[in-house]
Chimera marker file (.cmm) of the C-alpha trace (Angstrom):
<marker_set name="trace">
<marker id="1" x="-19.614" y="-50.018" z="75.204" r="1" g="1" b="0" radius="0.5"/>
<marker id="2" x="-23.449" y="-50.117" z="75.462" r="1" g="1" b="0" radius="0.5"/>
<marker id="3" x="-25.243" y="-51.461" z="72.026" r="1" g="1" b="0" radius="0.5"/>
<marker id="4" x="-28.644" y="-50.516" z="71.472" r="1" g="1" b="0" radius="0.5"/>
<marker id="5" x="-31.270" y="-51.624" z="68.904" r="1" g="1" b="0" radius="0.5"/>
<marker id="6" x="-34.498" y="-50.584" z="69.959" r="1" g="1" b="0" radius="0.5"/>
<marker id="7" x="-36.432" y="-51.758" z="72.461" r="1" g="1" b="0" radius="0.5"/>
<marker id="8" x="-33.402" y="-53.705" z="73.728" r="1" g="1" b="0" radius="0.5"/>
<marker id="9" x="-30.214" y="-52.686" z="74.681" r="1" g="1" b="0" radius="0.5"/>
<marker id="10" x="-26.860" y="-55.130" z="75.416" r="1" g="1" b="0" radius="0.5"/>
<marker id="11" x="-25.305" y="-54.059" z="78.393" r="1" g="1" b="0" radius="0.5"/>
<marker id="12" x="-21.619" y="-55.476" z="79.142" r="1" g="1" b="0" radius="0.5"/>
<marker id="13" x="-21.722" y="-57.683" z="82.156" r="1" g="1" b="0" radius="0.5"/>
<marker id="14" x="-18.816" y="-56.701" z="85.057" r="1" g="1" b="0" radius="0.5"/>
<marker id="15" x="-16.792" y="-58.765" z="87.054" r="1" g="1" b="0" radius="0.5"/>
<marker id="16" x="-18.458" y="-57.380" z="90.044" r="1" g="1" b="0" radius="0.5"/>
<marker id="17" x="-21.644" y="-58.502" z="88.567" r="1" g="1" b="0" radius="0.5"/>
<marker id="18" x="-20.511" y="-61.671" z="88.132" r="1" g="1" b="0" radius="0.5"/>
<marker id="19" x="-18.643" y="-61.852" z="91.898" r="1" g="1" b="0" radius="0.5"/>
<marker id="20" x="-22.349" y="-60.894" z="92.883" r="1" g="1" b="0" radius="0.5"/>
<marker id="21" x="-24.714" y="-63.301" z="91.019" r="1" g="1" b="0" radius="0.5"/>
<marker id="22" x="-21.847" y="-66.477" z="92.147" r="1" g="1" b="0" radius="0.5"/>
<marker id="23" x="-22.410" y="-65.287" z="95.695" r="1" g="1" b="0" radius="0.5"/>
<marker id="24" x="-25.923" y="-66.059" z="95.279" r="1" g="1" b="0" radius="0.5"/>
<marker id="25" x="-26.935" y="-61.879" z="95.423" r="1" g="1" b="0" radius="0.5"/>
<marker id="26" x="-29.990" y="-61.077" z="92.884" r="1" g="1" b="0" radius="0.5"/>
<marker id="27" x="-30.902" y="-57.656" z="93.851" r="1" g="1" b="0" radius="0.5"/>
<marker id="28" x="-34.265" y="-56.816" z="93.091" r="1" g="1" b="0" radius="0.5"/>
<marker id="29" x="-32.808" y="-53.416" z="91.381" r="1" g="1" b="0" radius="0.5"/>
<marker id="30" x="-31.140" y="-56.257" z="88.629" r="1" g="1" b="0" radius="0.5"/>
<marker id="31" x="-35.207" y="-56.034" z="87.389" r="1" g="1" b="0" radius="0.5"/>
<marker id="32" x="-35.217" y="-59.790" z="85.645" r="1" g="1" b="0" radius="0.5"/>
<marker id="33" x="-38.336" y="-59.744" z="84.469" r="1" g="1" b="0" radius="0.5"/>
<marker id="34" x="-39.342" y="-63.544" z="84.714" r="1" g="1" b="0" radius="0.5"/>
<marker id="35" x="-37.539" y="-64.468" z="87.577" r="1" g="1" b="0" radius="0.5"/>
<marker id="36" x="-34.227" y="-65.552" z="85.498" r="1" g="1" b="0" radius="0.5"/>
<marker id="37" x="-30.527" y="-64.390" z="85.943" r="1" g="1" b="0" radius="0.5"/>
<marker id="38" x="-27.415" y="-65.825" z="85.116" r="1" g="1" b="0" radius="0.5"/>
<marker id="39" x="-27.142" y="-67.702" z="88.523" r="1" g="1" b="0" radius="0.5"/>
<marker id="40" x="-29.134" y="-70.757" z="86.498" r="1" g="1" b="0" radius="0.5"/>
<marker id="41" x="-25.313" y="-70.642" z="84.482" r="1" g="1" b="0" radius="0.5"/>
<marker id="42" x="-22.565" y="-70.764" z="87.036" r="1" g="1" b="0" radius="0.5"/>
<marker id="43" x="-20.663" y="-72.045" z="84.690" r="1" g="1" b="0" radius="0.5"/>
<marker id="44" x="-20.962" y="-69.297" z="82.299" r="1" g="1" b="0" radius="0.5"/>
<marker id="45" x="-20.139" y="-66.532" z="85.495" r="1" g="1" b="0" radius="0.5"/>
<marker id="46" x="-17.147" y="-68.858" z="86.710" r="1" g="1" b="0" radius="0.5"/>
<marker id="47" x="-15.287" y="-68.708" z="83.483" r="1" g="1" b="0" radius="0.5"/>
<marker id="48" x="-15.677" y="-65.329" z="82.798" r="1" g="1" b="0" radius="0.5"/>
<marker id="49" x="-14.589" y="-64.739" z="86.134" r="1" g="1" b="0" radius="0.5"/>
<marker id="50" x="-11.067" y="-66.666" z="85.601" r="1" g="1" b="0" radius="0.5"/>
<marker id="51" x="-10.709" y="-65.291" z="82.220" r="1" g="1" b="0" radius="0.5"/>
<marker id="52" x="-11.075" y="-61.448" z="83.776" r="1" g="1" b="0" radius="0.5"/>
<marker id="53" x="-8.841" y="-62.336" z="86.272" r="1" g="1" b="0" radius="0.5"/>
<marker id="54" x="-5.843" y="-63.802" z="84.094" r="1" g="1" b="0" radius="0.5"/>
<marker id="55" x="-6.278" y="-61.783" z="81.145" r="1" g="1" b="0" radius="0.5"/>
<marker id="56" x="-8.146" y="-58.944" z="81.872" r="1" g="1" b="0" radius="0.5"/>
<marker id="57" x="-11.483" y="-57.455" z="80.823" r="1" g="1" b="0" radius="0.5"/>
<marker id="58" x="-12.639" y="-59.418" z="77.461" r="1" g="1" b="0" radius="0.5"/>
<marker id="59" x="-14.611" y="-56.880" z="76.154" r="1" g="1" b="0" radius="0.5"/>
<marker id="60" x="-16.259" y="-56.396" z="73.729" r="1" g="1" b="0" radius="0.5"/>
<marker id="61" x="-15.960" y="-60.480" z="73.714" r="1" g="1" b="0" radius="0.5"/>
<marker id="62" x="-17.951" y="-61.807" z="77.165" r="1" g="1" b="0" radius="0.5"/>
<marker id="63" x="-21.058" y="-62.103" z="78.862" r="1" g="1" b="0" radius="0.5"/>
<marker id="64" x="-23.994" y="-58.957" z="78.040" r="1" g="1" b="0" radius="0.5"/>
<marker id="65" x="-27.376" y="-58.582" z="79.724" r="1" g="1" b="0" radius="0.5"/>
<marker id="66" x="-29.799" y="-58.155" z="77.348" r="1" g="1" b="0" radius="0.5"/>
<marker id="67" x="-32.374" y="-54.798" z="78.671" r="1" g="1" b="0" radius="0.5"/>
<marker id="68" x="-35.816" y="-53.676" z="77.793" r="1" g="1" b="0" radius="0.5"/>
<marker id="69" x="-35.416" y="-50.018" z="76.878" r="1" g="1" b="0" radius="0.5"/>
<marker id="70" x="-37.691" y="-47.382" z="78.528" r="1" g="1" b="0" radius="0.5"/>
<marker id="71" x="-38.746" y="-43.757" z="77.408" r="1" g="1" b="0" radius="0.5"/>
<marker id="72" x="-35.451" y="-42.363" z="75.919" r="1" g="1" b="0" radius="0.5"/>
<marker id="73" x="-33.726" y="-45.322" z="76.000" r="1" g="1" b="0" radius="0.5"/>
<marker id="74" x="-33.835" y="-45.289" z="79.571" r="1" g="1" b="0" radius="0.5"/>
<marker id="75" x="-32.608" y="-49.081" z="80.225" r="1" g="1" b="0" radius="0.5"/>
<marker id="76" x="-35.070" y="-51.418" z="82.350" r="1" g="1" b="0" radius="0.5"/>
<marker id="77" x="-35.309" y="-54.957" z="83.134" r="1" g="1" b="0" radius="0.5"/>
<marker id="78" x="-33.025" y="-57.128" z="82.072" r="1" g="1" b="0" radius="0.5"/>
<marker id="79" x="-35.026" y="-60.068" z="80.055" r="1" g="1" b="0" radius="0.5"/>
<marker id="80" x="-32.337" y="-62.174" z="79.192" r="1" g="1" b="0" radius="0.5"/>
<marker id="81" x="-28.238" y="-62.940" z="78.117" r="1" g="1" b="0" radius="0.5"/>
<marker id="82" x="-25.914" y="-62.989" z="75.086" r="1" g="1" b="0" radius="0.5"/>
<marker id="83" x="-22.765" y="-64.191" z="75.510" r="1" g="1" b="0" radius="0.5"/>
<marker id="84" x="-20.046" y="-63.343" z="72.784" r="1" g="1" b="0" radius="0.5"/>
<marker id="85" x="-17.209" y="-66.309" z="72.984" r="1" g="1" b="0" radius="0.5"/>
<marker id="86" x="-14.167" y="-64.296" z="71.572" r="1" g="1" b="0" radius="0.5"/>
<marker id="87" x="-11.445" y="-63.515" z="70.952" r="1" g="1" b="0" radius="0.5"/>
<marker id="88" x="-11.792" y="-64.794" z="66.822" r="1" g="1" b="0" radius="0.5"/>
<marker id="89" x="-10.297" y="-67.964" z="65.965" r="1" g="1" b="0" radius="0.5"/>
<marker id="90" x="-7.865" y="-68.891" z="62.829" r="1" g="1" b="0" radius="0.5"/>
<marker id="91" x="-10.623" y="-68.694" z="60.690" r="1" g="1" b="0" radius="0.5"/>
<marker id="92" x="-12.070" y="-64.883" z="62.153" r="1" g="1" b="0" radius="0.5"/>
<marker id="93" x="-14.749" y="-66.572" z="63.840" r="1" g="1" b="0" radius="0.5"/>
<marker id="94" x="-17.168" y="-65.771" z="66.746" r="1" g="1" b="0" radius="0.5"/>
<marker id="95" x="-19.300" y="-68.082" z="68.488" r="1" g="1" b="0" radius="0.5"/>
<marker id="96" x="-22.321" y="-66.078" z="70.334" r="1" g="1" b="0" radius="0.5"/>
<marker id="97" x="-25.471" y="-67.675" z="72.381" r="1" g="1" b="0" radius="0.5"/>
<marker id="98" x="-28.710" y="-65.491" z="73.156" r="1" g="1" b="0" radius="0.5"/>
<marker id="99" x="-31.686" y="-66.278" z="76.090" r="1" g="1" b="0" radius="0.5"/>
<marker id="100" x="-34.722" y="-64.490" z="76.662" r="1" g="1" b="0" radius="0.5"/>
<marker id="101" x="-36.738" y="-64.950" z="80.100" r="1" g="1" b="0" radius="0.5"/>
<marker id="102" x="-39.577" y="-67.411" z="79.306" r="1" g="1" b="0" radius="0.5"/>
<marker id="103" x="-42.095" y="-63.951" z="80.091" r="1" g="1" b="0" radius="0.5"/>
<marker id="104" x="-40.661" y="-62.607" z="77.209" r="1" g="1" b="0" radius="0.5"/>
<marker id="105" x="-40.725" y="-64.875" z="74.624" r="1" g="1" b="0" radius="0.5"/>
<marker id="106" x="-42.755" y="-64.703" z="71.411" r="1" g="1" b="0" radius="0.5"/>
<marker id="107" x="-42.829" y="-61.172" z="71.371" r="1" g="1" b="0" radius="0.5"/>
<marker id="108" x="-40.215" y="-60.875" z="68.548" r="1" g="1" b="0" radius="0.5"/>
<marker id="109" x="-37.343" y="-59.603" z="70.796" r="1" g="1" b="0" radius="0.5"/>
<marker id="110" x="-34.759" y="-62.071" z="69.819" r="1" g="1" b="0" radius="0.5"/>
<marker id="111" x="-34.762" y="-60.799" z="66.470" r="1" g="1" b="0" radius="0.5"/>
<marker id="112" x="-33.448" y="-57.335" z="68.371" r="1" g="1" b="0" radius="0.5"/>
<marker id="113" x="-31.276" y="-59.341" z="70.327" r="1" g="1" b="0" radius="0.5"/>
<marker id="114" x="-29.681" y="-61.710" z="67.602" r="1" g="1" b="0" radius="0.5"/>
<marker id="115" x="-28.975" y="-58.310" z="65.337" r="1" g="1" b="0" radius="0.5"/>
<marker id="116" x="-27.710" y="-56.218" z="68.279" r="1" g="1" b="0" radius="0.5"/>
<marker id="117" x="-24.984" y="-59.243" z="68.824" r="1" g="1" b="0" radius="0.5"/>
<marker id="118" x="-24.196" y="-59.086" z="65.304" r="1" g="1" b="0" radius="0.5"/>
<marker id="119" x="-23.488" y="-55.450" z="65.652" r="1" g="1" b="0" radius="0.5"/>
<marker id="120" x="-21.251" y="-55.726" z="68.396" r="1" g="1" b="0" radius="0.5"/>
<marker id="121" x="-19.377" y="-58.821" z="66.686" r="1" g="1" b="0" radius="0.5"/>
<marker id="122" x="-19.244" y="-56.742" z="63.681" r="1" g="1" b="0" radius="0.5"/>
<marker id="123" x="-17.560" y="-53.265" z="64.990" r="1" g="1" b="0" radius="0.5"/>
<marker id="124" x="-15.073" y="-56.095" z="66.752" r="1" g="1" b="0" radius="0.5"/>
<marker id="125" x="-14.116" y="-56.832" z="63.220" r="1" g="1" b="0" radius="0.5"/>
<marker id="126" x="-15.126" y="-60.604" z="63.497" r="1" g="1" b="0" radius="0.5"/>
<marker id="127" x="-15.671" y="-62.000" z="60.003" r="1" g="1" b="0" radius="0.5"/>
<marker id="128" x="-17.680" y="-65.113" z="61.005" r="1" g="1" b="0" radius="0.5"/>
<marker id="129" x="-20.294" y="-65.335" z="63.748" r="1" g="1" b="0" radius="0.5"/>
<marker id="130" x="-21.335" y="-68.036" z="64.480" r="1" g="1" b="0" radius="0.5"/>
<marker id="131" x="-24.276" y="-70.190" z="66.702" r="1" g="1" b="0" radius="0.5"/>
<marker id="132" x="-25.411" y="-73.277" z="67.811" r="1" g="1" b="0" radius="0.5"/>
<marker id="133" x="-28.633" y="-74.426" z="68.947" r="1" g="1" b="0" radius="0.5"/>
<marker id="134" x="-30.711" y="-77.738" z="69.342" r="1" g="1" b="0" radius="0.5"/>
<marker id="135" x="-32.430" y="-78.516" z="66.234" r="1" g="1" b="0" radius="0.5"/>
<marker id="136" x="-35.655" y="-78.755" z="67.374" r="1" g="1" b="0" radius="0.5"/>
<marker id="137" x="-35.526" y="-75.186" z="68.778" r="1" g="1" b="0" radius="0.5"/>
<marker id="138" x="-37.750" y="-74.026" z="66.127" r="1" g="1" b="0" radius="0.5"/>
<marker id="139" x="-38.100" y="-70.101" z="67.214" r="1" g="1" b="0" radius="0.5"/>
<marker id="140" x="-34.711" y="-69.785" z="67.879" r="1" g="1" b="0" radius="0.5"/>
<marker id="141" x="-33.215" y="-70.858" z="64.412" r="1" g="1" b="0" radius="0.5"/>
<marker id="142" x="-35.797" y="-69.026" z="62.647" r="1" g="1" b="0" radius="0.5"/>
<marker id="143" x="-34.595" y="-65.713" z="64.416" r="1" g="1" b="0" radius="0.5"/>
<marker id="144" x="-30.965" y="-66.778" z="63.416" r="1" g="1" b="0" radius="0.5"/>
<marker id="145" x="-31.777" y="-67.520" z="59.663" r="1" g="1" b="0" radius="0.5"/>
<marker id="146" x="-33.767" y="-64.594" z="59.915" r="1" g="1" b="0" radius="0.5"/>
<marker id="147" x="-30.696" y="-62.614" z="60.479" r="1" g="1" b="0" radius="0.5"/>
<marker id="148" x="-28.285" y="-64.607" z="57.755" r="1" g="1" b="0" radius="0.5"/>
<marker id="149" x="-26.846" y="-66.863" z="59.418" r="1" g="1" b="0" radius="0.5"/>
<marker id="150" x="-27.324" y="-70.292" z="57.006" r="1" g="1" b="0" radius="0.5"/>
<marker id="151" x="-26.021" y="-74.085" z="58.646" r="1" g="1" b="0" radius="0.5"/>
<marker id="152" x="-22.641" y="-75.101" z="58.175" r="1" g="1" b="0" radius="0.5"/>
<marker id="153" x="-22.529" y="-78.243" z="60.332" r="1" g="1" b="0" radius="0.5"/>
<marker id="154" x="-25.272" y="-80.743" z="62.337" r="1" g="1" b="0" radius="0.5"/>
<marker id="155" x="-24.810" y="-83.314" z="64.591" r="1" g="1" b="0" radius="0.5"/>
<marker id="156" x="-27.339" y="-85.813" z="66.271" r="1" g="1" b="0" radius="0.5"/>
<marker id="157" x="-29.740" y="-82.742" z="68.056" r="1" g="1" b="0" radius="0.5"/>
<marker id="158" x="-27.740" y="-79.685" z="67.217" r="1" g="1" b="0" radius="0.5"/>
<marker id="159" x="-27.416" y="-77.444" z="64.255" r="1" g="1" b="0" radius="0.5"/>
<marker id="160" x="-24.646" y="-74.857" z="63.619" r="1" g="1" b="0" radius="0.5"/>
<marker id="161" x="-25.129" y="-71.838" z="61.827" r="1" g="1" b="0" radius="0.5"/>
<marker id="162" x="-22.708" y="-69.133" z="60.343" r="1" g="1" b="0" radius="0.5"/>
<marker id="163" x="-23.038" y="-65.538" z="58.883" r="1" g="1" b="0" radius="0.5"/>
<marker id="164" x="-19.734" y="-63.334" z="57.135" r="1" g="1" b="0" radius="0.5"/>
<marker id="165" x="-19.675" y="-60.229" z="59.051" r="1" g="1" b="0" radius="0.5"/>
<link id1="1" id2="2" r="1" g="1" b="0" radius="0.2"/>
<link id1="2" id2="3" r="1" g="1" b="0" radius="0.2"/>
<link id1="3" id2="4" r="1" g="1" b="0" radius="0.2"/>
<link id1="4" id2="5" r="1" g="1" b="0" radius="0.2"/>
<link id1="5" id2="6" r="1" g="1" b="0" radius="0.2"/>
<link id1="6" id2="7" r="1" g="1" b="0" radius="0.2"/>
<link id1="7" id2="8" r="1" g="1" b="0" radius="0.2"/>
<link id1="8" id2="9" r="1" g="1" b="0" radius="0.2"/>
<link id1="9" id2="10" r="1" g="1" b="0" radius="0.2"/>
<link id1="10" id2="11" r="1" g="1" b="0" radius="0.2"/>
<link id1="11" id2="12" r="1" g="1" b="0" radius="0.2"/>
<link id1="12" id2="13" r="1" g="1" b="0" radius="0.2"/>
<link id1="13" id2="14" r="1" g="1" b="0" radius="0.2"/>
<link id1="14" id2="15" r="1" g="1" b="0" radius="0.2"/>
<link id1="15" id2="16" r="1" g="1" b="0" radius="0.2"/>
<link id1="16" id2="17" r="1" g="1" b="0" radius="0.2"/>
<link id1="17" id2="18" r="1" g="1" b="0" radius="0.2"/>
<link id1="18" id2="19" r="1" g="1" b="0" radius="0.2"/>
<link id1="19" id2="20" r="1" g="1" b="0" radius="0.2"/>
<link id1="20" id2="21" r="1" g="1" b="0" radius="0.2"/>
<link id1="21" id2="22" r="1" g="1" b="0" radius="0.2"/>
<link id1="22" id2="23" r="1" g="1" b="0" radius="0.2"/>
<link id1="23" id2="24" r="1" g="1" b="0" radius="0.2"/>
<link id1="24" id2="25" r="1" g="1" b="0" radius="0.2"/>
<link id1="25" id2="26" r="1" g="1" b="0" radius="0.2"/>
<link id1="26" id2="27" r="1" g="1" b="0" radius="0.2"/>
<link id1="27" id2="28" r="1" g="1" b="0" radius="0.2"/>
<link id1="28" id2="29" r="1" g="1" b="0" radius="0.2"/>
<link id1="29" id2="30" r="1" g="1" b="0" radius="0.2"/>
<link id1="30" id2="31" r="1" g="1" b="0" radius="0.2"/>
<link id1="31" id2="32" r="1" g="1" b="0" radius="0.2"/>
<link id1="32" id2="33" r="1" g="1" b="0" radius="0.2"/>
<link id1="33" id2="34" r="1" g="1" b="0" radius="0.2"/>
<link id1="34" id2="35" r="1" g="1" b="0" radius="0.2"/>
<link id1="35" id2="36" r="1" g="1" b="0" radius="0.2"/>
<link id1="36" id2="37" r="1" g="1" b="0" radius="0.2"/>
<link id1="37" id2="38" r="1" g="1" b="0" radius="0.2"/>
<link id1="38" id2="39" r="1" g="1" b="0" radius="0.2"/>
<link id1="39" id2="40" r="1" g="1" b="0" radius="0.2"/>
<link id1="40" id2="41" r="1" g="1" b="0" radius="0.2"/>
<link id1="41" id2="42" r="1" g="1" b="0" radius="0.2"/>
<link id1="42" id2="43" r="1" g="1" b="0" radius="0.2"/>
<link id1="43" id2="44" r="1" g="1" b="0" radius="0.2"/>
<link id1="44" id2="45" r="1" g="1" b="0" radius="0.2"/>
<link id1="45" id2="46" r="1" g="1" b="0" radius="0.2"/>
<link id1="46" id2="47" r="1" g="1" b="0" radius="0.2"/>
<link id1="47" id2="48" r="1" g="1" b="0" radius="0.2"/>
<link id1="48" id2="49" r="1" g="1" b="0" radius="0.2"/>
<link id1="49" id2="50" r="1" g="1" b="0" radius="0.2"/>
<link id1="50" id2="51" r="1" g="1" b="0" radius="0.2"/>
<link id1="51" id2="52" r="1" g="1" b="0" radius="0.2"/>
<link id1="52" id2="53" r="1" g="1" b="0" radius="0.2"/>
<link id1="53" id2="54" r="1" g="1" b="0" radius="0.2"/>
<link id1="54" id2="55" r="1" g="1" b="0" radius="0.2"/>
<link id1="55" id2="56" r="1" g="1" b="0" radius="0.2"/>
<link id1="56" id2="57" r="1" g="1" b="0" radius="0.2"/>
<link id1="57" id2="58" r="1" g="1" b="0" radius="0.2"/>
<link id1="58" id2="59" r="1" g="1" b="0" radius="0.2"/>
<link id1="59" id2="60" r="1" g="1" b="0" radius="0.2"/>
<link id1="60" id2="61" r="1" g="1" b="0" radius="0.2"/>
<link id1="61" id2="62" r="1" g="1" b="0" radius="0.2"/>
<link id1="62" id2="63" r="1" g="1" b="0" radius="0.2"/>
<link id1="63" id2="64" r="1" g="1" b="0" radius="0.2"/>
<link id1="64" id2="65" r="1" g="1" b="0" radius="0.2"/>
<link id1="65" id2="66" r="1" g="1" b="0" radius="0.2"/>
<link id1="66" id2="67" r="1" g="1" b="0" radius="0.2"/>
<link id1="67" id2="68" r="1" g="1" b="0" radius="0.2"/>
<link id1="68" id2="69" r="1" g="1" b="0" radius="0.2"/>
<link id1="69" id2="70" r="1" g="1" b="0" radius="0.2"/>
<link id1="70" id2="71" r="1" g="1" b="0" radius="0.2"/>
<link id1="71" id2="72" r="1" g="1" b="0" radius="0.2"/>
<link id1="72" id2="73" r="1" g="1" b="0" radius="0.2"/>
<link id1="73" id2="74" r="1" g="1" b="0" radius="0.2"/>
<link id1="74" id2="75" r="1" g="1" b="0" radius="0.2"/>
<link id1="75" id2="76" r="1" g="1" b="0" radius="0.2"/>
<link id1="76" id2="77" r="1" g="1" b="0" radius="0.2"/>
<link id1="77" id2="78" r="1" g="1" b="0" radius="0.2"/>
<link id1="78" id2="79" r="1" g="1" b="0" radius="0.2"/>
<link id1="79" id2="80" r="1" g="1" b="0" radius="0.2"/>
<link id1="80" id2="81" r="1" g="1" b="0" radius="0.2"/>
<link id1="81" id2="82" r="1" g="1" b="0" radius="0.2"/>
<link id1="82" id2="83" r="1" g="1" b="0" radius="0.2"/>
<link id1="83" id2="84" r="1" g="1" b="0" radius="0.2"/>
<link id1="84" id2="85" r="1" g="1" b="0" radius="0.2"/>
<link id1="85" id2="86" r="1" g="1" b="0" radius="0.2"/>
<link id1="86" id2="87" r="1" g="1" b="0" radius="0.2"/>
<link id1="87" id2="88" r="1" g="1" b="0" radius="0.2"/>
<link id1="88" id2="89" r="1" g="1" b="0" radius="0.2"/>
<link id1="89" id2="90" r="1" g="1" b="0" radius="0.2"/>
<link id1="90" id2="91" r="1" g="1" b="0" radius="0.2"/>
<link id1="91" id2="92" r="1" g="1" b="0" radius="0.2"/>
<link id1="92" id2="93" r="1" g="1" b="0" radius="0.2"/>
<link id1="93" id2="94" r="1" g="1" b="0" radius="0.2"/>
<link id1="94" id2="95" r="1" g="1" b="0" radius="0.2"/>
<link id1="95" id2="96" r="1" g="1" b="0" radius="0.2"/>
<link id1="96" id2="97" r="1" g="1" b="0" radius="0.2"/>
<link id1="97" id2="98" r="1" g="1" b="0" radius="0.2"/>
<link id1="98" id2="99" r="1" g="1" b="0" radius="0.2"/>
<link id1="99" id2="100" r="1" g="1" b="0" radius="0.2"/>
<link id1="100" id2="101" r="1" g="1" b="0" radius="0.2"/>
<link id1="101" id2="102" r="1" g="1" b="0" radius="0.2"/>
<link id1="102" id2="103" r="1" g="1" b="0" radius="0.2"/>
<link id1="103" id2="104" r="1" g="1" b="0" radius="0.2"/>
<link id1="104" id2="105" r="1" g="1" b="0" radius="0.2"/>
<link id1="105" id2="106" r="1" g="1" b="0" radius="0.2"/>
<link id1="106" id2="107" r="1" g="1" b="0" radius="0.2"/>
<link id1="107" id2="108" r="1" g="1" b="0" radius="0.2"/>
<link id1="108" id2="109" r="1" g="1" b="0" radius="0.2"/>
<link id1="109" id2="110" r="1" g="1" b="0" radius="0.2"/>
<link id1="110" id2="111" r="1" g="1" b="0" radius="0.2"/>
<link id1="111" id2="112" r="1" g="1" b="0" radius="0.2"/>
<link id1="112" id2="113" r="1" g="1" b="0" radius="0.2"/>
<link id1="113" id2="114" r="1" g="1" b="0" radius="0.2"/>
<link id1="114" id2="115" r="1" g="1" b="0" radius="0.2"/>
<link id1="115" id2="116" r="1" g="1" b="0" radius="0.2"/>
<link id1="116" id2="117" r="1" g="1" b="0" radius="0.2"/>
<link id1="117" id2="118" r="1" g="1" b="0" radius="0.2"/>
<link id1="118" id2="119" r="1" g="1" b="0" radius="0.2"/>
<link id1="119" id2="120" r="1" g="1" b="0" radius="0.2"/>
<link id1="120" id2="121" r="1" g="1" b="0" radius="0.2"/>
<link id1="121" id2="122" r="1" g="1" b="0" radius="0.2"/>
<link id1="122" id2="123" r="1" g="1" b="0" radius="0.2"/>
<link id1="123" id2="124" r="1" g="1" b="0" radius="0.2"/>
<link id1="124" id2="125" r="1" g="1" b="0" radius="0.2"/>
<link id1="125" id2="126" r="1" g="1" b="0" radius="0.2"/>
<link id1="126" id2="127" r="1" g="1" b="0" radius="0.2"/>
<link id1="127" id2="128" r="1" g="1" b="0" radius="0.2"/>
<link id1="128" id2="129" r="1" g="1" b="0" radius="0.2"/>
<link id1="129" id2="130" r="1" g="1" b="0" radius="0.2"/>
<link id1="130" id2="131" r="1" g="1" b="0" radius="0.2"/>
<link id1="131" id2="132" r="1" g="1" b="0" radius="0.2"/>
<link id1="132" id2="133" r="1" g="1" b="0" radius="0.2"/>
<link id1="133" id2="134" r="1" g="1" b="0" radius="0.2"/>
<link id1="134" id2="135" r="1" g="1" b="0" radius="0.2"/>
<link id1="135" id2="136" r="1" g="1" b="0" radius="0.2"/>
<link id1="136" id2="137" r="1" g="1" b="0" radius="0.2"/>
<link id1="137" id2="138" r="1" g="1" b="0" radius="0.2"/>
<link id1="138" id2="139" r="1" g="1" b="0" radius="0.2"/>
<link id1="139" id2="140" r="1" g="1" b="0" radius="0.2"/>
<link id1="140" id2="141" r="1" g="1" b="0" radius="0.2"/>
<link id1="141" id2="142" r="1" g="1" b="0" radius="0.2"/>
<link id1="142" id2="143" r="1" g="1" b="0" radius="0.2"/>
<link id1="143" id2="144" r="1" g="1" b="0" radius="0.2"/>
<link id1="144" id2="145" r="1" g="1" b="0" radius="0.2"/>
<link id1="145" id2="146" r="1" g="1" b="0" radius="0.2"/>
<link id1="146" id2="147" r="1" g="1" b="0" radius="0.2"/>
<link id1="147" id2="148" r="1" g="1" b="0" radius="0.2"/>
<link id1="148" id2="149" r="1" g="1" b="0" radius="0.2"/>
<link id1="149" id2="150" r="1" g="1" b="0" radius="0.2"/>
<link id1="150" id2="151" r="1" g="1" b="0" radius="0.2"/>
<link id1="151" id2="152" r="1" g="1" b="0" radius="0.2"/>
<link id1="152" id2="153" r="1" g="1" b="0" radius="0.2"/>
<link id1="153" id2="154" r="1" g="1" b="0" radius="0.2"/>
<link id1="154" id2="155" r="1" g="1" b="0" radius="0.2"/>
<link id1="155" id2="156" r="1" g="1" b="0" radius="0.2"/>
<link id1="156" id2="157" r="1" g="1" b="0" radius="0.2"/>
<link id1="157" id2="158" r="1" g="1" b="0" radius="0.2"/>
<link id1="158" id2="159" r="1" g="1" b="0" radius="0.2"/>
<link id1="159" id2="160" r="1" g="1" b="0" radius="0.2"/>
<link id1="160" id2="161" r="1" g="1" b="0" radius="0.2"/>
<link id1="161" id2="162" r="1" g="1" b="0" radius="0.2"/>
<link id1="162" id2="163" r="1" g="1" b="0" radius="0.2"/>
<link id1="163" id2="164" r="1" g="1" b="0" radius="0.2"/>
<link id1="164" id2="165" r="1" g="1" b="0" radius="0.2"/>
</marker_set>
């Protein structure tokens, strides 16, 4: 399932795409723009690669690569990640995390980005999405407020945030 809000489109990630970025493989046809891919998160890669393995494809939960759209939504380079940490837990809740490519930010994308996982987490029917981020990541709570989500929790340097789907 491919979720589009323009000028950004989510596009699943694959295991193969995973297998590829472990092994170290950037093709130049992935078109980062920036010079980032997920290879900076191994971690991220190496459990979605055991989870695919022992229980399948999570999808629509899992890992998405977040693409600048062209001229009729032609898909170009990918500028960043979302990551959807599903299935729901007792409570119906969703845990997603969003990065842009440092070329990219400031030019009001995440606000695309944050909405287009909201989307996704709400035709999963997820009642509560919800994010973390350090608290003195200005931008990036902004963009989350801006979409709903209001804080439910803080600790020391981070700040959680919730929205009902």
């Amino acid at each position: 399932m491919e979720t589009a809000t323009s000028p950004i489109a989510l596009h699943p990630f694959t295991l193969a795409d995973a297998e590829r970025l472990l092994d170290g493989d950037v093709d130049p046809l992935d078109g980062w723009e920036g010079g980032y891919s997920f290879t900076d998160e191994p971690d991220l890669l190496d459990q979605y690669v055991r989870t695919v393995r022992r229980e399948g494809d999570p999808a629509p939960f899992g890992p998405y690569l977040v693409r600048r759209l062209g001229h009729g939504s032609e898909e170009g380079a990918a500028i960043g990640g979302v990551n959807l940490f599903g299935p729901p837990d007792e409570r119906g809740a969703v845990e997603f995390a969003f990065g842009l490519v440092p070329a990219v930010r400031g030019e009001g994308l995440s606000h695309h980005v944050v909405e287009a996982a909201l989307l996704v987490l709400r035709d999963a029917d997820v009642e509560i999405a919800r994010a973390e981020c350090e608290i003195a990541n200005l931008p990036a709570r902004r963009v989350l407020e801006s979409a709903g989500l209001v804080e439910v929790a803080r600790a020391a340097d981070r700040v959680v945030l919730e929205i009902r789907l």
